[in-house]
C-alpha positions in Angstrom: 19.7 -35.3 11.3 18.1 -33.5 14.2 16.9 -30.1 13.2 15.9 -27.2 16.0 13.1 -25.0 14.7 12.8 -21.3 16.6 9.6 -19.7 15.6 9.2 -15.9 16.6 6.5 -13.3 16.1 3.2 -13.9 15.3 0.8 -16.7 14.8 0.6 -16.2 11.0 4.8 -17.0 11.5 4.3 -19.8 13.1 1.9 -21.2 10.5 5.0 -20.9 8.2 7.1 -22.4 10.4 5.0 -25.6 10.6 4.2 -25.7 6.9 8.0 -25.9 6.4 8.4 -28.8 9.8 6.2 -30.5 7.2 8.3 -30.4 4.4 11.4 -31.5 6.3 9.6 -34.7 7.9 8.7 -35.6 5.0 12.0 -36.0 3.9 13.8 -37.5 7.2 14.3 -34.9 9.5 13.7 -35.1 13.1 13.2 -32.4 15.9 14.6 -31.3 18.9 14.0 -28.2 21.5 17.6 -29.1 23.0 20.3 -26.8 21.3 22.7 -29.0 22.1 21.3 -31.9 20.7 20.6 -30.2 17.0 22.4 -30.4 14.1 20.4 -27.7 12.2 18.7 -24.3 13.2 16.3 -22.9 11.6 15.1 -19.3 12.9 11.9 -18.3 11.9 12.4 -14.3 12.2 10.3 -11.6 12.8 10.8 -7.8 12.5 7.1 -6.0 12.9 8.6 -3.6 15.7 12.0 -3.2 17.7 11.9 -5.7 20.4 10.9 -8.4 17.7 13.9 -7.4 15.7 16.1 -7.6 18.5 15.1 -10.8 19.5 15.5 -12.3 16.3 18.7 -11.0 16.2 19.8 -12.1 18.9 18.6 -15.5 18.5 20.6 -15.8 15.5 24.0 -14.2 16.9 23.3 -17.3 20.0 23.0 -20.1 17.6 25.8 -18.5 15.4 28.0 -19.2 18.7 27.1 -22.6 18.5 27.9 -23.3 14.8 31.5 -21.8 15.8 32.0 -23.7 18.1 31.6 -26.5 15.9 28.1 -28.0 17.6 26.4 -26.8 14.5 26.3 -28.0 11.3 24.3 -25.9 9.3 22.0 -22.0 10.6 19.6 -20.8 8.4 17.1 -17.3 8.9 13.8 -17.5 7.5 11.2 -15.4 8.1 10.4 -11.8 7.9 13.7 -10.2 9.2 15.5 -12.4 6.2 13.3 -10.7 3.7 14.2 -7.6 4.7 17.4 -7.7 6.1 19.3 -10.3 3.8 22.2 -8.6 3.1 22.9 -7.3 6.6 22.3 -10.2 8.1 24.8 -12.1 5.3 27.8 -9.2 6.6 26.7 -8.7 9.9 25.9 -12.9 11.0 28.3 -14.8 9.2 27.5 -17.9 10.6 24.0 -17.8 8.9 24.5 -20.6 5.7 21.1 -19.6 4.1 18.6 -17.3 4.0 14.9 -18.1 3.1 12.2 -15.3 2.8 8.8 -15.0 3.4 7.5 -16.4 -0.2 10.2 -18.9 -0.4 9.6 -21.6 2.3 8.6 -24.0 0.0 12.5 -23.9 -0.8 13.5 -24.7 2.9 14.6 -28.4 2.3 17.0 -26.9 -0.7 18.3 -24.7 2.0 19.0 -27.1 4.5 20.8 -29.5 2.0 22.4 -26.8 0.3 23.7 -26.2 3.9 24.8 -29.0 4.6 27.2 -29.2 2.2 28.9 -26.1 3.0 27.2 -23.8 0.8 26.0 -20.4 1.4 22.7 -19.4 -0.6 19.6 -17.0 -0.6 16.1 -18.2 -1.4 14.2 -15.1 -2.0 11.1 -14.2 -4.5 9.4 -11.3 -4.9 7.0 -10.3 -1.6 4.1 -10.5 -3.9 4.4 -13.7 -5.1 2.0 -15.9 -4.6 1.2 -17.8 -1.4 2.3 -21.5 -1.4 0.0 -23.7 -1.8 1.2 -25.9 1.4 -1.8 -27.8 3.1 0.3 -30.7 5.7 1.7 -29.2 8.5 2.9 -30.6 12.2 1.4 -28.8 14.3 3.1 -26.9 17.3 0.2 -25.7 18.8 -0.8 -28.6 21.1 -3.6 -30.6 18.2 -6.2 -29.8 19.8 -6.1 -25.5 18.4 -4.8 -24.4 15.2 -4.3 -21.6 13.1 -5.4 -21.1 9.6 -3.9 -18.3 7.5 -6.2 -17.0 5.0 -4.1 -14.3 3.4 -0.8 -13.1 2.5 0.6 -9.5 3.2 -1.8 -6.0 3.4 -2.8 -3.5 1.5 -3.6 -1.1 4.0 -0.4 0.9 4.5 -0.6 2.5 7.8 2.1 4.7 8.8 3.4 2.8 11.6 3.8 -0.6 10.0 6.4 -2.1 7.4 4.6 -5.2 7.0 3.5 -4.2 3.3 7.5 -3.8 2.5 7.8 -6.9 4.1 5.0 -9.8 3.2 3.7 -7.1 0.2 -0.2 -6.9 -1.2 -3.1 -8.5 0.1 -3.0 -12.3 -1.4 -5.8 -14.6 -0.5 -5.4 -18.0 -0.1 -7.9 -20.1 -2.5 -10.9 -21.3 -1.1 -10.1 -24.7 -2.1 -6.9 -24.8 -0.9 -8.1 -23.4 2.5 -11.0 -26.1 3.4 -8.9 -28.9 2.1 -6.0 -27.7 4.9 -8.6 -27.3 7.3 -10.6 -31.0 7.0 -6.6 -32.5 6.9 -6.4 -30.2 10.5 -10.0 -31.8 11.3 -8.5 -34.9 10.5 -5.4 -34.9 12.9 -7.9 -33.8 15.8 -7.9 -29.9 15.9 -11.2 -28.8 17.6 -10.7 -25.3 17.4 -9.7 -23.2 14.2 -8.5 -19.6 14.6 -8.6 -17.6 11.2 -5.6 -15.3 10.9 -3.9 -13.1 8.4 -2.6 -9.2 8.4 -6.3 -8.4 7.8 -8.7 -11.4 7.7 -11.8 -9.2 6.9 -10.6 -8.4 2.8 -10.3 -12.0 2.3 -11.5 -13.3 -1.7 -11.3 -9.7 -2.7 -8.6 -10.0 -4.8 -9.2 -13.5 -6.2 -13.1 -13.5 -6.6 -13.8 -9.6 -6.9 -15.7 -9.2 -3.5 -15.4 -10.3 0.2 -15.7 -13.8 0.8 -15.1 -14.3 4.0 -18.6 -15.1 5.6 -18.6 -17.4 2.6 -15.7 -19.4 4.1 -16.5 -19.5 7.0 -19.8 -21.3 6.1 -18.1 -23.8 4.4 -15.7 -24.4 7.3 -18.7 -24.8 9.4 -19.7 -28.0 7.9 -17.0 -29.4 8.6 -18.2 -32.0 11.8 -14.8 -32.0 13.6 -14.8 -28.5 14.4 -16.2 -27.3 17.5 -15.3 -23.4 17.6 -13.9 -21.3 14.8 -12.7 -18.3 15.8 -11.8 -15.1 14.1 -8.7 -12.7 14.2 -7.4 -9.0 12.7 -10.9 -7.7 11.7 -10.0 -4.2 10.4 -13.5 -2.3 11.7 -14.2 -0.6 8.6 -14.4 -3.3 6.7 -16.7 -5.4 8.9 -19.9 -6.1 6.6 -23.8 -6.8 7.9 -23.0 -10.5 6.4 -20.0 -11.3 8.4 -22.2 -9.9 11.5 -25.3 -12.3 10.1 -23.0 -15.3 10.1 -21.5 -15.1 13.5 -24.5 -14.6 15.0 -25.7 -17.4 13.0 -23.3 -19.8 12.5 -23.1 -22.0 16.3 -19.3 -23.3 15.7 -18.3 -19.9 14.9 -17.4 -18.3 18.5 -19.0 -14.7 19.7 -15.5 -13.5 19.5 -14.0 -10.6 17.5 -10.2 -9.0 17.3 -10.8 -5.5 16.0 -7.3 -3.6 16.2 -8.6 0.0 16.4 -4.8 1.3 17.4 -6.1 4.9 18.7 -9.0 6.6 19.1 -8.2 10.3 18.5 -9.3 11.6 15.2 -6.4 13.4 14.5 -4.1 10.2 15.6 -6.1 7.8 13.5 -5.5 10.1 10.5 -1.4 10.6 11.1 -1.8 6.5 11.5 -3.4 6.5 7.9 -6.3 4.7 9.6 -9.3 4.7 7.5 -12.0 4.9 10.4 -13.2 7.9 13.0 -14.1 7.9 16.4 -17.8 7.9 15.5 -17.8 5.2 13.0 -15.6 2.9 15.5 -18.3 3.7 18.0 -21.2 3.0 15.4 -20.1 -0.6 14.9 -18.9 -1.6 18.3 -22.6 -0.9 19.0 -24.1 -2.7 16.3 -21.9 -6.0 16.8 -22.8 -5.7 20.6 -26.4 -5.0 19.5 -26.8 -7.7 17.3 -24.8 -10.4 19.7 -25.3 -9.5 22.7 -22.9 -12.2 24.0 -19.7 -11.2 21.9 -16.8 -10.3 23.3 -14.2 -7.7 21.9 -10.6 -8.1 22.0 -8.6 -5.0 20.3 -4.9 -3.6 20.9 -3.8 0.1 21.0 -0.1 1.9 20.4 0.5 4.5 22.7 2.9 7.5 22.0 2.5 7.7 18.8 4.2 10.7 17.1 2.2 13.9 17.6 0.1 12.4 19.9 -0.7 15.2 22.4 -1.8 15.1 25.9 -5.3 15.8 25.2 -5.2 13.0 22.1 -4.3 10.6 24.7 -7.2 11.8 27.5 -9.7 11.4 24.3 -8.1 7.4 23.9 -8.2 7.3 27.5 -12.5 8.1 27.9 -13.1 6.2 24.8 -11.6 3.0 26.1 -13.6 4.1 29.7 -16.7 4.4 27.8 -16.3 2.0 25.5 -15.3 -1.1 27.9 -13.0 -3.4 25.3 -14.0 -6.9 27.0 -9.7 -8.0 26.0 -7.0 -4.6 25.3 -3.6 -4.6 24.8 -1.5 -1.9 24.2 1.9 -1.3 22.6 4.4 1.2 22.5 5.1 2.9 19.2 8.0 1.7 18.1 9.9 3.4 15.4 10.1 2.0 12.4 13.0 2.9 9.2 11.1 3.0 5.9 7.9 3.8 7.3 6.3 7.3 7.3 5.8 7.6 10.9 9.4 7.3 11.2 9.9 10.5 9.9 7.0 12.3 11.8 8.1 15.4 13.5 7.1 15.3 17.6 8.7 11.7 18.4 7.7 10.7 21.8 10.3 10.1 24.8 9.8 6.2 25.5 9.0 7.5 29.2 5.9 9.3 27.8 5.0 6.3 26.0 5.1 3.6 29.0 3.6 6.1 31.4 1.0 6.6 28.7 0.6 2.7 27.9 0.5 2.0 31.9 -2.3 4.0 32.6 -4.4 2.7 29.7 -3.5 -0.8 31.2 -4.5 0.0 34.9 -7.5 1.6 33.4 -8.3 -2.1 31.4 -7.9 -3.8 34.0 -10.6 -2.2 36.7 -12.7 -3.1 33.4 -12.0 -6.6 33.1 -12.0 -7.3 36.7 -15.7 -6.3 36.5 -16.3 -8.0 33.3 -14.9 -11.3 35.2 -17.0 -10.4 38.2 -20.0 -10.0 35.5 -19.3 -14.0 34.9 -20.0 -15.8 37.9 -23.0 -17.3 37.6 -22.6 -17.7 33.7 -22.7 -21.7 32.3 -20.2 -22.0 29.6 -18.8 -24.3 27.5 -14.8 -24.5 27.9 -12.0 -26.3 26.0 -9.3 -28.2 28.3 -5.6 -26.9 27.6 -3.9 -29.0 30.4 -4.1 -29.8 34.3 -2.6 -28.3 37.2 0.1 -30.5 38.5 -0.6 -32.2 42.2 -3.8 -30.1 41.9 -7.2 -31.1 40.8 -7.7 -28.1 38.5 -7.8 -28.1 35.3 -6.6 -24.6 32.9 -9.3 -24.4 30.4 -10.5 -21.4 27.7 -14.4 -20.8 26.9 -15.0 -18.6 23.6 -13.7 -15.5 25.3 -10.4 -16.5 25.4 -8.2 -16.6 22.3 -4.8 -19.0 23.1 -1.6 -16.8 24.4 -3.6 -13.8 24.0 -6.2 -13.8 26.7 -7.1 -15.2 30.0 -8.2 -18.8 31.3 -10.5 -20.7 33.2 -9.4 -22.5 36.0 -12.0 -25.7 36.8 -11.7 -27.2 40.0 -12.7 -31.2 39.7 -11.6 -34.7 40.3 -13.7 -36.0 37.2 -10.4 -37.3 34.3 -10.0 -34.8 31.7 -7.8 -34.7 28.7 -6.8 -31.7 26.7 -8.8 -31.0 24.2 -12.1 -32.1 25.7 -14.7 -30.0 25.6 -16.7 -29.5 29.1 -19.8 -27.3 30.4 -19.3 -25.3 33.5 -20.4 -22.4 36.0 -18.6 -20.0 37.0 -18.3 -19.4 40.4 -15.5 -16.7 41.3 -13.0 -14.7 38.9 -10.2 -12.5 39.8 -8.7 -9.9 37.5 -8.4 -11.9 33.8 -9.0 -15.3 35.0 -12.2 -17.0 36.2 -12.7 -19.9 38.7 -15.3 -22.6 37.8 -16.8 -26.4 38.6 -18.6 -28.7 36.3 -22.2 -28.0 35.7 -24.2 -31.3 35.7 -27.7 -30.3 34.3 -28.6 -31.5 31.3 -29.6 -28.5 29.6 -29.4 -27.5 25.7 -25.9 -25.5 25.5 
């Protein structure tokens, strides 16, 4: 039995979806990325904003095609737009066999057999449930990267997002748990560990009655195989003098930190139900950059958010000017039902909202093109993702580059490479969000 495995949304997704390719290997099951060759599908949804939603919809309605035409066997929805949507998508997608929600994917292998013998079920449990204590995955993301989810769902509650109604309360992952998935990751050759969840920066607070995470990142420090750990979805405001100690202390931990700030306008922030101020955003974007000189700050924006005026968007825009964000991406609000933003009066046209998220964009990327142009001269070290075919270059990321997210670094040599590998280099020329580099051959302490 050939199963195809769609994965959608966001990296903590796709952690799901390989802790639940585990399961099915175990078992039997083999994979393909060729529609026609499957027997199953499995769609792992997503539903954070529209375009996500759409997609997964639409990915299901394709596949359903399939199954009606009798190429098919079985087509199952996981994921978050299951959770939410299950009943809709049971009228609306008939050809879906089972549904399987976010705290149920220990239960996919049921769901596929249950499938495959022509029954139609729902594997559901309450979003607060605890998370699974899965450790084997197979990896998707090449073996060389992976990443670790720490946490379950949020407790933050912004106005904006409906991942609380969808994933629920803030659930940390045991400590145990976590460094025995990460030394079986070590194990199978992943270099580089990226820590993810809704909000990494709360994690151990509900299981061990403070923060923890500098804690676990110590421990996941010792272990040899990892080269870089990297950290994701730091909320600012909950970014302690510890965590700042160990990433400047710890060496495999990279001088890299994803700080979502969404807005900048005081009176934005507080419509988001954002629990920081322009001031205090500013206070600890200078005391990171004070205290590592070298980090670099990745953070994303929404533009057009309802209410926003004119002049709440020209206060974003000289606060992003000022500030110089090293990595920025922005996204259109996007109206979510059950969410209190939804209902907000002073909707935005979705013109108002491009024209408003293009010029934050041009504006980002004058910045980066003279942060690249900053980097010439630098020596890093960089990871190898692949080679350039009928080219002697090779695409590579240094610490400043998160996968899928950010930018690469291109390295020119003949010298035999093999992704993965980790090489030292100079840069010598950059362009807007990529640099250009060659092997640097002195043997000095990196």
């Amino acid at each position: 039995m050939k199963i195809l495995f769609v994965s959608l949304g966001c990296d903590k997704n796709l952690v799901d979806t390989e802790k639940m390719l585990g399961i099915l290997e175990k078992e039997g099951f083999t994979f393909t990325d060729n529609e026609e060759e499957a027997d199953i599908a499995v769609v792992n949804t997503c539903c954070f904003i529209g375009d996500a939603k759409e997609e997964s919809i639409q990915t299901l309605i394709e596949l359903g095609t399939y199954k009606t035409e009798g190429k098919l066997r079985a087509l199952i929805a996981c994921g978050c737009l299951a959770q939410r949507y299950q009943e809709e998508i049971k009228r609306e997608i008939p050809e879906v066999d089972a549904i399987v929600g976010t705290t149920a994917i220990e239960e996919i292998l049921s769901a596929v057999k249950e499938a495959l013998e022509g029954k139609k079920t729902i594997h559901t449990h309450s979003i607060d449930a605890a998370p699974p204590k899965l450790t084997n995955r197979i990896l998707t993301t090449g073996g060389h990267v992976a990443y670790l989810k720490i946490a379950e769902g949020c407790d933050k509650c912004c106005t904006y997002c409906i991942i609380p109604k969808v994933r629920g309360h803030y659930r940390s992952v045991p400590m145990e748990s976590l460094l025995e998935e990460a030394k079986l990751l070590a194990e199978q050759g992943v270099k580089e560990l990226i820590l993810v969840a809704q909000e990494t920066t709360l994690y151990g607070v509900d299981l061990y009655g403070k923060k923890m995470l500098s804690t676990l990142l110590r421990e996941l420090c010792k272990i040899n195989a990892l080269v870089w750990i990297r950290l994701m979805y730091c909320y600012p405001e909950e970014i302690t003098e510890d965590l700042i100690d160990t990433i400047a202390q710890e060496k495999k931990i990279c001088h890299y930190l994803d700080i979502p700030i969404q807005h900048a306008s005081d009176a934005v922030l507080k419509r988001m139900g954002r629990r920081t101020s322009q001031a205090q955003l500013e206070e600890m974007i200078g005391k990171l950059r004070e205290r590592i000189p070298d980090i670099c700050l990745r953070t994303t924006l929404i533009s057009g958010f309802p209410g926003e005026t004119e002049s709440d968007f020209k206060e974003l825009y000289r606060f992003v000017n000022r500030i110089e964000f090293d990595r920025l991406g922005v996204f259109c609000y996007s109206r979510e039902e059950d969410t209190p933003a939804a209902v907000m009066k002073e909707q935005k046209r979705q013109s108002t909202k491009e024209k408003r998220r293009d010029e934050l964009m041009e504006l980002q990327q004058e910045i980066a093109f003279e942060k690249a142009q900053d980097m010439i001269g630098r020596v890093l070290l960089v990871m190898v993702e692949g080679k350039v075919a009928d080219e002697d270059t090779y695409v590579t990321r240094t610490y400043r580059d998160a996968p899928n997210v950010d930018g690469f670094l291109f390295l020119n040599t003949t010298a035999s490479l093999m992704t993965g590998d980790f090489v030292k280099v100079i840069v010598t020329d950059a362009n807007e969000y990529d640099l250009i580099g060659e092997i640097y051959h002195e043997s000095e302490d990196f």
